[in-house]
N, C-alpha and C positions, 0 to 999 in steps of 0.2 A: 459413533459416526465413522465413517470409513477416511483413513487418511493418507496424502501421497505426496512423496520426497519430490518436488521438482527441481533437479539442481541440472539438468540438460533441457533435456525434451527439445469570525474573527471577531472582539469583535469583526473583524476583519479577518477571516479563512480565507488562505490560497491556498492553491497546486502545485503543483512544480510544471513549468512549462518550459524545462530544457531536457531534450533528448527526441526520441521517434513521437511525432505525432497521437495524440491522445484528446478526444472531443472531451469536454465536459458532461456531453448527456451520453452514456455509455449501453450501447443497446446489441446486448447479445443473441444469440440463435432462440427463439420461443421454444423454452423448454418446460417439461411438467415437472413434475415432483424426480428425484432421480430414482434411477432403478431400485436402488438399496433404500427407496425411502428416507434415507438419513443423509444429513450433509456432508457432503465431501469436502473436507478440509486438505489443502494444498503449500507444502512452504516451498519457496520460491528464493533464488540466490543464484546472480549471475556470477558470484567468484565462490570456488569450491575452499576446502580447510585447506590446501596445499598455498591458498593465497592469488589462484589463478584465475584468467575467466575461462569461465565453466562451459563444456562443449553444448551446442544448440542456442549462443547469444552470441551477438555481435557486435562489433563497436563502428557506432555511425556517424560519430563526430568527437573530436579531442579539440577539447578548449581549456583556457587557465581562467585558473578559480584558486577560492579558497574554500574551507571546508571545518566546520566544528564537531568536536564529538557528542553523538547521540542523534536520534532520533524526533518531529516530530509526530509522526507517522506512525512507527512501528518503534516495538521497544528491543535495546537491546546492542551489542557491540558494531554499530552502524555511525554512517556522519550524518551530516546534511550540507550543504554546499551553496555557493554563493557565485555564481558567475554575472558577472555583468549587473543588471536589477531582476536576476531572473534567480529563483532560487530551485534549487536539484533535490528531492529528499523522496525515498531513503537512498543511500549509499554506501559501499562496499570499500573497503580498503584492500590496497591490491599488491603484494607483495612483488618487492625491488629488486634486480638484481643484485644491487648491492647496497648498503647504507642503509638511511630510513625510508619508511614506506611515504612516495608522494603523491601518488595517485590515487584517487577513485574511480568507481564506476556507479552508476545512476540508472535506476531503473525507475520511470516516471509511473507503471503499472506492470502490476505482477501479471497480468499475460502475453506482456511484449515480451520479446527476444533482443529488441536493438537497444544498446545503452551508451551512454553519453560518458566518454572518458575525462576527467576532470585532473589537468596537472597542476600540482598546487608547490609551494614552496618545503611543503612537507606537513605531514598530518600529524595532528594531536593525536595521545595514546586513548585509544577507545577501549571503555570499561567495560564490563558486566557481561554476563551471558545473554545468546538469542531468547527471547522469552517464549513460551509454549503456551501463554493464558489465551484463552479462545473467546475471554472476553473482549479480545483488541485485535479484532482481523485489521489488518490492509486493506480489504476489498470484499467485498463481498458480490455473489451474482444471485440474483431473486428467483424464487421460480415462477413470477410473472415475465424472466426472460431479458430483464433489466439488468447493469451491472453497476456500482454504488463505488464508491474510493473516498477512503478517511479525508477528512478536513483539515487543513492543518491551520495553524493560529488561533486565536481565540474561536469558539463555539457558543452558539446558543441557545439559550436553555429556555425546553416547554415544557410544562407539568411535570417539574421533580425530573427532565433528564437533561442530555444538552444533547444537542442533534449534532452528530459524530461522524456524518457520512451525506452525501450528496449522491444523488443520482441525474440530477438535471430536472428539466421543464419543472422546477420547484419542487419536488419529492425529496425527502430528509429522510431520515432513518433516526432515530428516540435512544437513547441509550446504549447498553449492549445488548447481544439477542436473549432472548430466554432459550437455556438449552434444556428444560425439562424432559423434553422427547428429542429423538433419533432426527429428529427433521425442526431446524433451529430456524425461530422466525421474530422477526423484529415491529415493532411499531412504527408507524408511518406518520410525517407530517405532511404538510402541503404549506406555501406558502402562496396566500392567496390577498394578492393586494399590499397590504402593510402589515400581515399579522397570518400567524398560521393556525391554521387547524387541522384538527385529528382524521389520520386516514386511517386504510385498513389493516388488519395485521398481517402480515406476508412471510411465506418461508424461504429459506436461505438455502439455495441448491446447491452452491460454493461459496466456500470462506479459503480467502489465502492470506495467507501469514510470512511475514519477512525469514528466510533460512537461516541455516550456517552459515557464515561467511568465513574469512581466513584469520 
């Protein structure tokens, strides 16, 4: 699969609904299969390793918060944040001029540019390396032209997976994708009334993935 650095350019599941505007039913340009046939994997990070924000993202609102280390989104040296009853995830720790680091930065989807600064009283130390498994996109865009963004909080589960992704008007996404071929495609549910049932199988035209951070 072709892949490319972007660092410029539940029971009860929520989203993060603090920062730039993002619908829950997410509906991109009608695309076919891509050129290369195979999925284009994307990782995405508005603060570069220097600890910076990264040229081509913006800050469109600074508010106080707090902020814990990890992920539950995306895995990997990332927060997740708390303002108000609204909560921010994934998130960036953003290197201080001086002392400890107390800010974040919040990107609510990995194709926005505008991100939500979060000053906090000071961040816990965030562990582990960015993760590379391509079994846990961020996001993924369909090649029915749809675009899908992880669940966070509890999930739930149809036939042996748990539905890990939302696209809106009821559309779920089944596990992780099957990458046997160049062009990775996922199982679909449908929630129809009280209860879901099985959709079609569909290809994954982009998957993005949380970056480096600082």
């Amino acid at each position: 699969m072709a892949s490319v650095l972007l660092a410029a350019c539940g029971a009860t599941s929520v989203r993060p609904a603090v920062g730039a505007e993002s619908a829950l039913v997410h509906s991109a340009s009608p695309r076919a299969t891509p050129a290369s046939g195979a999925t284009i994997m994307i990782h995405v990070a508005p603060v570069g390793t220097h600890g910076r924000l990264t040229t081509g993202f913006t800050v469109s609102q600074t508010v106080r918060g707090m902020c814990d280390s990890g992920s539950d989104v995306v895995r990997g040296r990332l927060y997740r944040c708390f303002i108000d009853n609204e909560v921010a995830d994934p998130c960036w720790g953003v290197a201080a001029q001086k002392g400890a680091v107390v800010d974040a930065l919040c990107l609510p989807d990995p194709w926005l540019t505008a991100v939500t600064q979060v000053v906090t009283a000071g961040l816990p130390k965030a562990t582990g390396a960015i993760s590379r498994d391509s079994d846990v996109p961020w996001a993924v865009e369909l090649t029915i032209g749809v675009r899908c963004i992880a669940l966070q909080g509890g999930r739930a589960g149809y036939r042996g997976g748990l539905l890990n992704f939302v696209c809106g008007d009821g559309l779920e996404l089944v596990g992780s994708p099957d990458r046997n071929e160049p062009l990775w495609t996922y199982q679909t549910a449908r929630l129809e009334g009280a209860q879901y049932v099985s959709g079609p199988t569909v290809g994954v035209g982009v998957a993005w993935f949380a970056g480096m951070g600082g």
